[in-house]
C-alpha positions in Angstrom: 49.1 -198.6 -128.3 50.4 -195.6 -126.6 49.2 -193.0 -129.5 45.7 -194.9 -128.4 45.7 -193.5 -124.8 47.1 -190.4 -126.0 44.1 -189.7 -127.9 41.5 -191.2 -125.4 43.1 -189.1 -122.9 43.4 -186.2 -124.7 39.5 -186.5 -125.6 38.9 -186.6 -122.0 40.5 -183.4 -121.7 38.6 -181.5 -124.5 35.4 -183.3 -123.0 35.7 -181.9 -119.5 37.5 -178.2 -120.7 34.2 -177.8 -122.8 31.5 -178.8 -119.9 33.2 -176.1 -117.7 33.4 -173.1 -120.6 29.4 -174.4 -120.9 29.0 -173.9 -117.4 30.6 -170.9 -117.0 28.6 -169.3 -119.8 25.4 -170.4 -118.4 26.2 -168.9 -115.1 27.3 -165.7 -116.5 24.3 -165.9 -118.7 22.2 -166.0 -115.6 23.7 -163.3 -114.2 22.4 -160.9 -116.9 19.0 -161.9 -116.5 16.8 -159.5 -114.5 16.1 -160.5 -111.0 12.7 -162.2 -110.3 10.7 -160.0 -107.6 9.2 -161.6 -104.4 5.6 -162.7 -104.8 3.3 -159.7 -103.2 1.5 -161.0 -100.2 -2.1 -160.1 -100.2 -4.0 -158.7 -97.3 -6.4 -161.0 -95.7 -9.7 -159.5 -96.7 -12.3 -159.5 -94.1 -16.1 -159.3 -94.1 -17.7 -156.2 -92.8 -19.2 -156.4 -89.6 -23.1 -156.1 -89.1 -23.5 -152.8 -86.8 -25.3 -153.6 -83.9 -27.8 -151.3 -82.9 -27.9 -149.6 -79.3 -29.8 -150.5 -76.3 -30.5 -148.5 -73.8 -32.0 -149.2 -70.4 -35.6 -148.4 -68.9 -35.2 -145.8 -66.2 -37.0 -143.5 -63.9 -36.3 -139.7 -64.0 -37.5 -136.2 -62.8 -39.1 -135.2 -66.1 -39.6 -131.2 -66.5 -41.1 -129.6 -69.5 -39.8 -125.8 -69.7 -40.6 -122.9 -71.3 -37.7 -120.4 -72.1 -37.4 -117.1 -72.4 -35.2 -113.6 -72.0 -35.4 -111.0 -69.8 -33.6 -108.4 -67.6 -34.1 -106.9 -64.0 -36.6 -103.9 -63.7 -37.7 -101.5 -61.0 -41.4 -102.3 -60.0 -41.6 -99.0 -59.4 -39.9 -97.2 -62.5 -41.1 -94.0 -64.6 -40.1 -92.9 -68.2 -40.6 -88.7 -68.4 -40.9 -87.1 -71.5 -42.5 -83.5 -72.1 -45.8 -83.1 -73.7 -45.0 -80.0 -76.0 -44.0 -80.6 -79.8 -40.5 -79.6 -81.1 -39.0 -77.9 -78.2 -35.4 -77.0 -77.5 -33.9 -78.7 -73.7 -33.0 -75.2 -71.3 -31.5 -76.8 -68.8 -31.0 -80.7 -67.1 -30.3 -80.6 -63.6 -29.9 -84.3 -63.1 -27.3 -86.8 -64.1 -27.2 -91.4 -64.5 -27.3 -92.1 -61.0 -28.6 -89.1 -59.3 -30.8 -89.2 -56.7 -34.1 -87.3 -56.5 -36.9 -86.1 -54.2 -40.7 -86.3 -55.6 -41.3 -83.2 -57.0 -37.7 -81.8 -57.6 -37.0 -80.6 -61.2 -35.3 -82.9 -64.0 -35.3 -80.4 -67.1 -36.9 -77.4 -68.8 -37.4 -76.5 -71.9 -37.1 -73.2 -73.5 -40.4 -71.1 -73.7 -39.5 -68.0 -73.8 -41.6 -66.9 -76.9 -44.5 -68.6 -75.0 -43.7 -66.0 -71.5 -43.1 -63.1 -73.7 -46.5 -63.6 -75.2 -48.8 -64.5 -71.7 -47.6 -61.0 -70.3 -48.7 -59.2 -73.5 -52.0 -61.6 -73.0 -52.4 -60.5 -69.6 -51.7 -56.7 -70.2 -54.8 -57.2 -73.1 -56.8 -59.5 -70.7 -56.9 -56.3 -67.9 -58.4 -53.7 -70.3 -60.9 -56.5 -71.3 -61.8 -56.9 -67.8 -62.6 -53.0 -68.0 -64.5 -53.0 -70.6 -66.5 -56.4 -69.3 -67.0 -54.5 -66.1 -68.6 -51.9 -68.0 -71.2 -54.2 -69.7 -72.3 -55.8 -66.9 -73.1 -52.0 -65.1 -75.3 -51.6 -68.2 -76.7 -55.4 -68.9 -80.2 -54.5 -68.3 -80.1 -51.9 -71.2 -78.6 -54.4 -73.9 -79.8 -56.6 -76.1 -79.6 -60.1 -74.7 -78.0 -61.9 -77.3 -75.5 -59.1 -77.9 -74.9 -59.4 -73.9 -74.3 -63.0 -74.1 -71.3 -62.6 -77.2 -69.6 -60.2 -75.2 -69.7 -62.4 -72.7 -68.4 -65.6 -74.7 -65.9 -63.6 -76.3 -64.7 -62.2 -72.8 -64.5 -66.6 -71.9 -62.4 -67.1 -74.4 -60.3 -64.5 -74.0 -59.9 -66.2 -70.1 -59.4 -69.2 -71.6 -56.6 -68.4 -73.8 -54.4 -67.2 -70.9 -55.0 -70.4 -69.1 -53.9 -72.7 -71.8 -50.8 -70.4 -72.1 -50.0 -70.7 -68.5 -51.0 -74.5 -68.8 -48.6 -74.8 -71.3 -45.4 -72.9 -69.8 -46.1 -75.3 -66.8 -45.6 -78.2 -68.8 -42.3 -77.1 -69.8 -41.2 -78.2 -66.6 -40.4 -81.7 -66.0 -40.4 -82.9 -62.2 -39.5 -86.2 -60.5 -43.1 -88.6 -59.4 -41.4 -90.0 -56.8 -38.1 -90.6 -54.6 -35.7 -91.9 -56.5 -32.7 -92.9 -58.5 -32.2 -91.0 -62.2 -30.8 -94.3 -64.0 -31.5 -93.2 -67.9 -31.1 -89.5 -69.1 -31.5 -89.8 -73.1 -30.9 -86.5 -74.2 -28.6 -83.2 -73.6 -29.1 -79.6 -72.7 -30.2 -77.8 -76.3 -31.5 -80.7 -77.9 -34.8 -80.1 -79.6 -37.2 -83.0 -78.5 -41.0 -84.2 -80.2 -44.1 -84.5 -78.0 -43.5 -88.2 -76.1 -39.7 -88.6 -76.5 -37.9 -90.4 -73.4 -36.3 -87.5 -71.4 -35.1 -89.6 -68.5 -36.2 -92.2 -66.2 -36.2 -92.7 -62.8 -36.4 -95.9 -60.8 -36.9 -97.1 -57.1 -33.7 -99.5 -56.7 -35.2 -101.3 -53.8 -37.1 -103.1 -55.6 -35.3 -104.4 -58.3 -36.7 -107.8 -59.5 -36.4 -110.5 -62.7 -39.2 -109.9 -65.3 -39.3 -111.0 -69.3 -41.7 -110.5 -71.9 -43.7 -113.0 -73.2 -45.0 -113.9 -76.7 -48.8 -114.8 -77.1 -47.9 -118.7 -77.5 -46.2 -118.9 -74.3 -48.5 -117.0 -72.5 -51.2 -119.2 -73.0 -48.9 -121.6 -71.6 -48.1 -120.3 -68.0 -49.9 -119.3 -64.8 -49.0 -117.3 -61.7 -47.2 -119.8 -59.3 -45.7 -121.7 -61.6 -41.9 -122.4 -60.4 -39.2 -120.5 -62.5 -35.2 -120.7 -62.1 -33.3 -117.4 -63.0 -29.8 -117.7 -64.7 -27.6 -114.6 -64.6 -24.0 -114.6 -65.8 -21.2 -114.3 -63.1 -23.9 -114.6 -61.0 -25.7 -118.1 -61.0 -29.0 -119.4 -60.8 -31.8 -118.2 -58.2 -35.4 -119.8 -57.8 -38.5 -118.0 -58.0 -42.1 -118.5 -59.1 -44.2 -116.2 -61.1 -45.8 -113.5 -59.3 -47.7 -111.8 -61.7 -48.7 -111.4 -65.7 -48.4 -108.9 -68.2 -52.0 -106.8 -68.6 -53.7 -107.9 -71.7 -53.5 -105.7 -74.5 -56.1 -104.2 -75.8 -57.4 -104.5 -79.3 -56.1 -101.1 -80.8 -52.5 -102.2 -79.3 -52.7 -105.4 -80.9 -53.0 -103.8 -84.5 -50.3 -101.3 -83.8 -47.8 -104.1 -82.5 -44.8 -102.8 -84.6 -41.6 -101.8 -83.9 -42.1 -98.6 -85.7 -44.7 -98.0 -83.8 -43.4 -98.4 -80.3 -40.1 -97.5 -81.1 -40.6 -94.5 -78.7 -43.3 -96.2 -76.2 -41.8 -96.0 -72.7 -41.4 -99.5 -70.9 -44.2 -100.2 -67.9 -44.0 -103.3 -65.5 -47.7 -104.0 -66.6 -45.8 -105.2 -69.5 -43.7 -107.9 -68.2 -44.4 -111.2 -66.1 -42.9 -110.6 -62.5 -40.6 -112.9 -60.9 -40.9 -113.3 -57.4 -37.6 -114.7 -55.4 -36.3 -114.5 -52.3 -34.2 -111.5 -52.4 -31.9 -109.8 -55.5 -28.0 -110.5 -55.5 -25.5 -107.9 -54.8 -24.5 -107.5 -58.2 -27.8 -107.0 -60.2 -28.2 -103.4 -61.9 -31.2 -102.1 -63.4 -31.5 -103.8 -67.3 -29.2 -106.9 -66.1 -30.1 -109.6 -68.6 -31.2 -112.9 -67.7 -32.5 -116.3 -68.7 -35.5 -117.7 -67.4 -36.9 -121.1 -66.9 -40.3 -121.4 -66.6 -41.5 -124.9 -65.4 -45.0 -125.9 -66.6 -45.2 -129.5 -65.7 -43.0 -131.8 -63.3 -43.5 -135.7 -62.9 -41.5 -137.7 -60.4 -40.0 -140.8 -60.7 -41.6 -141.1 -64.4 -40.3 -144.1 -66.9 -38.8 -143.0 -69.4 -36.7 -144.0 -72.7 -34.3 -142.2 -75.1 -36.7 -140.5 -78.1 -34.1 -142.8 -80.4 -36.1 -146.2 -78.7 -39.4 -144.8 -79.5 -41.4 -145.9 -83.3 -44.1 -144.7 -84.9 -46.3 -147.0 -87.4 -49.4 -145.3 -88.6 -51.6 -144.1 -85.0 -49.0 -147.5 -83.5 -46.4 -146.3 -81.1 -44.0 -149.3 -80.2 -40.4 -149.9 -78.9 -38.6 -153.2 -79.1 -37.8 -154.7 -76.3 -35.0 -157.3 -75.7 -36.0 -160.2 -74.1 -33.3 -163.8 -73.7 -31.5 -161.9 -76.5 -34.1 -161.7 -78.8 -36.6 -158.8 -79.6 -40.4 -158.4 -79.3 -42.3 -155.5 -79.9 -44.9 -153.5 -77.5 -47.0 -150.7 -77.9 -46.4 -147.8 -75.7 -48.3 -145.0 -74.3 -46.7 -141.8 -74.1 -47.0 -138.8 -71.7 -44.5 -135.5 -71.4 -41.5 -135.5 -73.9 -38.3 -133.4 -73.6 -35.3 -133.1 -76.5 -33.4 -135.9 -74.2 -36.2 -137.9 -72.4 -39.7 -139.6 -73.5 -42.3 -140.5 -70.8 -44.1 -144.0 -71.0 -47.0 -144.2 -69.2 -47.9 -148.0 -70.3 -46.2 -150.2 -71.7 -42.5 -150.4 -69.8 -41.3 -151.1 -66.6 -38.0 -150.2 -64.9 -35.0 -152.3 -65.9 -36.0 -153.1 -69.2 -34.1 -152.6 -72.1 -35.0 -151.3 -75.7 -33.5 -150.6 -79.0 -32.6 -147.8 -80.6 -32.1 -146.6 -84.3 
C-alpha cells in the first residue's frame, strides 16, 4: 500500500520536473529566434490638387505706349575742326580740353614749310614774268593775236599758281568759328593727320541740351511736341518734349550709311532729335549719356487687363469672365497694349474679374 503512493507520488514528481525542463527549453528556444520588426506605417497618400487658375480684376489705368532710345547731352552750338590738306605733320597746338577761346583765335598749325620756301621762289619768278608781260603789252599792236592771247594765258596761270599756294599755306591754319569752350583735342603736336581728320572741337556750354539718334522705324513714329522724360544716372529724371528732328538724309547718305564710312564724319545737331526742357542740371557735361522716353500715345482712365486674361481664337478675341462662380466667355475689343497692361475698349467694365492662363 505504501510502495503504491510511493510510486504515484514519485510519478507526480517526474511529471511536473519534465513540464518545467519543456518550458524552460521553449523559452530559451524563443530567445534565439530573431526579433520580429514593427509593422512600417504607410504615409497617407493624398490626391493632387487641381491648380486653380488666376483671376485678376478689371481696372482703369494711365496707359502709355513709349518709344526708347539712347542718347547724350550736346552743345547746339558745337564745331568739329579738322584741316583740309592731305598728310600733314601738326606744328604747333595752342589749345588744351577745357580751354576757352575767342572767334578767330588759332587752334593749330601744321607744318608748311616746303610749301613757303617754294611761294617766295614763285614770287621771285612771278616778278620777272610781270616784266616781260609788261613788255608785250607795249608791243600788242605788232603781234600776232593769237600768239598775244597765249602769252597772256600762260602769264594767268602763272597768277594763278601763286594764289593757290598762298591759299593753301592759309589753310594750314586752323582758327576757332566762334567763342567758346575747346572740349575734344584728338591729336598731339607732330602727328601727321589726313585731309578731314577731327583736330578738335569746340562747343558753346550754355547751351547744353539732351538729344539721341534715331533709327528710321522710330522716326516714323514721333513728332515734334510729343512729351519725353529724360533719365540720367546720379542725376534723375527731367521732363521735356521734343523740340526738333534730325534733317533727312539724303539719298547718297543713305547708301554710304556704314560705319566705315563715317567712322571719321564729325557729329552735327542736324543729326539728332532735340530735347527741349526746362533748364540743364548742374552736373551734366558735354557727351553725358542718357535714356529717353519718348511718349507717343497717352489714354486716361482706360480699362485694362493683364495680357495673361486675354485669348485669341482664329480673328475671335475673348477673355473669361467669372460670373456667381462660374465662367462665361466675351469677346473683346482691344486698343493700346504695353508688356504689363492691355486696353479693352468693348467688352469689360470696371470691377470685373477674368481669368488667366
Amino acid at each position: 500500500m505504501s510502495m503504491k503512493w510511493w510510486t504515484g507520488s514519485s510519478f507526480k514528481r517526474s511529471l511536473v520536473a519534465t513540464s518545467i525542463g519543456l518550458s524552460m527549453i521553449l523559452v530559451s528556444g524563443c530567445a534565439l529566434l530573431p526579433s520580429e520588426g514593427e509593422e512600417e506605417v504607410l504615409p497617407t497618400i493624398k490626391p493632387a490638387a487641381i491648380s486653380k487658375k488666376p483671376e485678376y480684376p478689371v481696372t482703369t489705368a494711365t496707359l502709355e505706349s513709349k518709344i526708347q532710345v539712347m542718347g547724350k547731352y550736346i552743345s547746339l552750338e558745337e564745331e568739329t575742326l579738322y584741316f583740309t590738306a592731305e598728310n600733314r605733320h601738326i606744328k604747333d597746338i595752342f589749345v588744351k580740353n577745357g580751354s576757352k577761346v575767342e572767334a578767330g583765335q588759332v587752334i593749330a598749325e601744321l607744318d608748311v614749310e616746303d610749301l613757303e620756301k617754294t611761294l617766295r621762289n614763285e614770287r621771285l619768278a612771278f616778278k620777272r614774268e610781270e616784266t616781260l608781260m609788261k613788255e608785250t603789252l607795249r608791243n600788242s599792236d605788232e603781234m600776232d593775236p593769237v600768239e598775244f592771247e597765249e602769252k597772256q594765258i600762260a602769264f594767268e596761270e602763272k597768277r594763278q599758281k601763286l594764289v593757290d599756294l598762298e591759299e593753301e599755306i592759309a589753310k594750314s591754319v586752323l582758327t576757332a568759328p566762334f567763342s567758346g569752350t575747346v572740349v575734344t583735342v584728338s591729336v598731339e603736336k607732330g602727328a601727321q593727320v589726313k585731309a578731314y581728320d577731327p583736330i578738335a572741337i569746340i562747343a558753346d556750354t550754355s547751351q547744353y541740351v539732351p538729344a539721341a539718334k534715331l533709327s528710321k522705324n522710330d522716326l516714323e513714329k514721333v513728332a515734334v511736341g510729343l512729351e519725353v522724360v529724360v533719365s540720367m544716372n546720379n542725376v534723375g529724371k527731367v521732363k521735356g518734349k521734343i523740340k526738333s528732328l534730325p534733317e533727312p538724309k539724303t539719298e547718297q547718305e543713305n547708301n554710304n550709311n556704314n560705319p566705315g564710312n563715317n567712322a571719321n564724319k564729325p557729329e552735327r545737331p542736324e543729326d539728332f532729335m532735340i530735347i527741349e526742357i526746362a533748364e540743364a542740371p548742374k552736373e551734366v557735361t558735354r557727351g553725358m549719356p542718357i535714356a529717353v522716353d519718348i511718349i507717343t500715345s497717352r489714354t486716361e482712365n482706360a480699362i485694362v487687363i493683364p495680357p495673361s486674361t486675354l485669348r485669341t481664337i482664329g480673328s475671335r478675341t475673348y477673355v473669361q469672365v467669372i460670373e456667381n462662380d462660374t465662367k462665361r466667355e466675351v469677346d473683346v475689343e482691344v486698343g493700346q497694349q504695353t508688356p504689363t497692361q492691355v486696353e479693352i475698349l468693348k467688352g469689360l467694365e470696371p470691377g470685373q474679374k477674368v481669368v488667366g492662363r
